[in-house]
N, C-alpha and C positions, 0 to 999 in steps of 0.2 A: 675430295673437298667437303669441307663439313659445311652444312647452312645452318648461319644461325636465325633463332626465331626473329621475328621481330616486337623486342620488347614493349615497345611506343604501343602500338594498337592495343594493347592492356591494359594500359596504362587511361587508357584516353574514356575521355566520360560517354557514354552510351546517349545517342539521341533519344528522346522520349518514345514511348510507344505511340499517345494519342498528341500528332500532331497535330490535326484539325482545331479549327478556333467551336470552340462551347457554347461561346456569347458573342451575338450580336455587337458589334461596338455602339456607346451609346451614342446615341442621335437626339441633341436637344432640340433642334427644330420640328422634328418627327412627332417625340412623345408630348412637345409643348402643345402640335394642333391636337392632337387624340386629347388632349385633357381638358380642351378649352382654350389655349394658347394665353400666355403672355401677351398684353402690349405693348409695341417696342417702341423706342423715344425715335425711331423714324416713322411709324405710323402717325405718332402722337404731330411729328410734324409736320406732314403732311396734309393733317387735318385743320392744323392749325394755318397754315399757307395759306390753303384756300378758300377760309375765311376770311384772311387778309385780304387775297386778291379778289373777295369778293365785298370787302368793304372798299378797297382802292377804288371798283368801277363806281361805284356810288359817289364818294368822296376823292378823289384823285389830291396826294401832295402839290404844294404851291410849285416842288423847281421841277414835277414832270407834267409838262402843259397840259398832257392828255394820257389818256390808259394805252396809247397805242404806243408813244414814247417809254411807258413805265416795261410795257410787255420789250421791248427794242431791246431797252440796257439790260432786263432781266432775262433775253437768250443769248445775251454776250457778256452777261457774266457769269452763268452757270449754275444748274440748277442744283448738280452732282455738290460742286464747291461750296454753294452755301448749305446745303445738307448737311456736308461733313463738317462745317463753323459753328454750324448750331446745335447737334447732336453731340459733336466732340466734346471732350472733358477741357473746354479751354474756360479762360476765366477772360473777367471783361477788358485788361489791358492787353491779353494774347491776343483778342477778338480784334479790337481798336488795332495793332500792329498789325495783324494780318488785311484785316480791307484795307488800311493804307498802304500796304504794299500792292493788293492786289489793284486796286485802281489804277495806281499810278502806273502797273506795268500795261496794264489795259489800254492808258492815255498814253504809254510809249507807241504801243501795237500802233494804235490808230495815224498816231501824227506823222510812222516811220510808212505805215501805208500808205498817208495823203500826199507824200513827198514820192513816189513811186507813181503813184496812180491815184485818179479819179476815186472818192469815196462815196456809197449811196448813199440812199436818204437816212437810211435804219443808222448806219456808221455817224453820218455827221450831228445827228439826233442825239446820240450819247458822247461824240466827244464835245459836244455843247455842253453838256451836263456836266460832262467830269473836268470841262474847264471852270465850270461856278464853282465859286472858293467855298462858301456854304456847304453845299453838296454832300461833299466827305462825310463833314461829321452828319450831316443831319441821319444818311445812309446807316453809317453805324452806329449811332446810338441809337435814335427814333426806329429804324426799320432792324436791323441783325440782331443787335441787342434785346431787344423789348422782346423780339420772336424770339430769340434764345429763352428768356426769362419764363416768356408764356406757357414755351412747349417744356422745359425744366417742373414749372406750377402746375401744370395738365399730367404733364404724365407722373409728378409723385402720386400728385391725387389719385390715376387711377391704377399705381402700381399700390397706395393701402388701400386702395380696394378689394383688391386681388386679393392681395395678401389675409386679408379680411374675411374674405370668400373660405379660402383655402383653410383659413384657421378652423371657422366654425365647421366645416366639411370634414376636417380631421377629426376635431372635439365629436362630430355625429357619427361617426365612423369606427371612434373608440370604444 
């Protein structure tokens, strides 16, 4: 019996000699701290938050009677959620649709809880609030919107700054 070769392994393309990776993959968060870092429009928030919440103790809005009520509604609606409303790429009608959904499923949560059981103090505190008609908007335009706006004006400012920095660093560098 004759064997014949097997033509295909001839045929077939040859794996490289150097397999090993050469380069590092690039890591922008890595080379951003080594250079000085970027500011990112969630720091820029953050900073600006708690300003806010450090004007609120001083001055507290008319529909949260007190800063203990304003802290209540603000660990039961989330701090992760409004981060993501106000850093996100939305615009002021996507903003307005979105807290109006999210309240009202927040005043479902609560009323389908009260009809179940007993609600604390913290619970009955903010579905007070989200029953004043008022509320809604003042919430999203005065308070999501305006920080949106703030932290939007804060961090271009300090992203041409940056940029700024970086320019003349190159031009000294040239």
């Amino acid at each position: 019996m004759k064997h014949k070769k097997n033509t295909r392994l001839r045929h077939k393309l040859r794996k490289p000699r150097n397999t090993h990776k050469r380069y590092k993959k690039y890591n922008r968060c890595r080379t951003r701290s080594q250079r000085g870092g970027w500011i990112t429009r969630e720091q820029v928030f953050k900073t600006v938050l708690n300003e806010r919440l450090d004007a609120y103790k001083e001055s507290i809005p008319s529909e949260f009677h007190n800063y203990e009520t304003f802290l209540n509604f603000y660990s039961v609606y989330g701090a992760s959620d409004l981060e993501h409303v106000v850093c996100g790429n939305f615009s002021d009608g996507d903003i307005r649709l979105n807290e109006n959904t999210k309240l009202s499923t927040i005043k479902q949560l609560l009323e389908t809880l009260k009809k179940t059981q007993e609600l604390t103090n913290k619970q009955t505190q903010v579905l007070a609030l989200l029953n004043n008609p008022s509320f809604k908007n003042k919430w999203t335009n005065d308070f999501v919107i305006s920080l949106k706006q703030s932290v939007d004006v804060r961090h271009a400012k300090i992203s041409a700054i940056e940029i700024q920095k970086r320019k003349e660093l190159a031009a000294r560098d040239s």
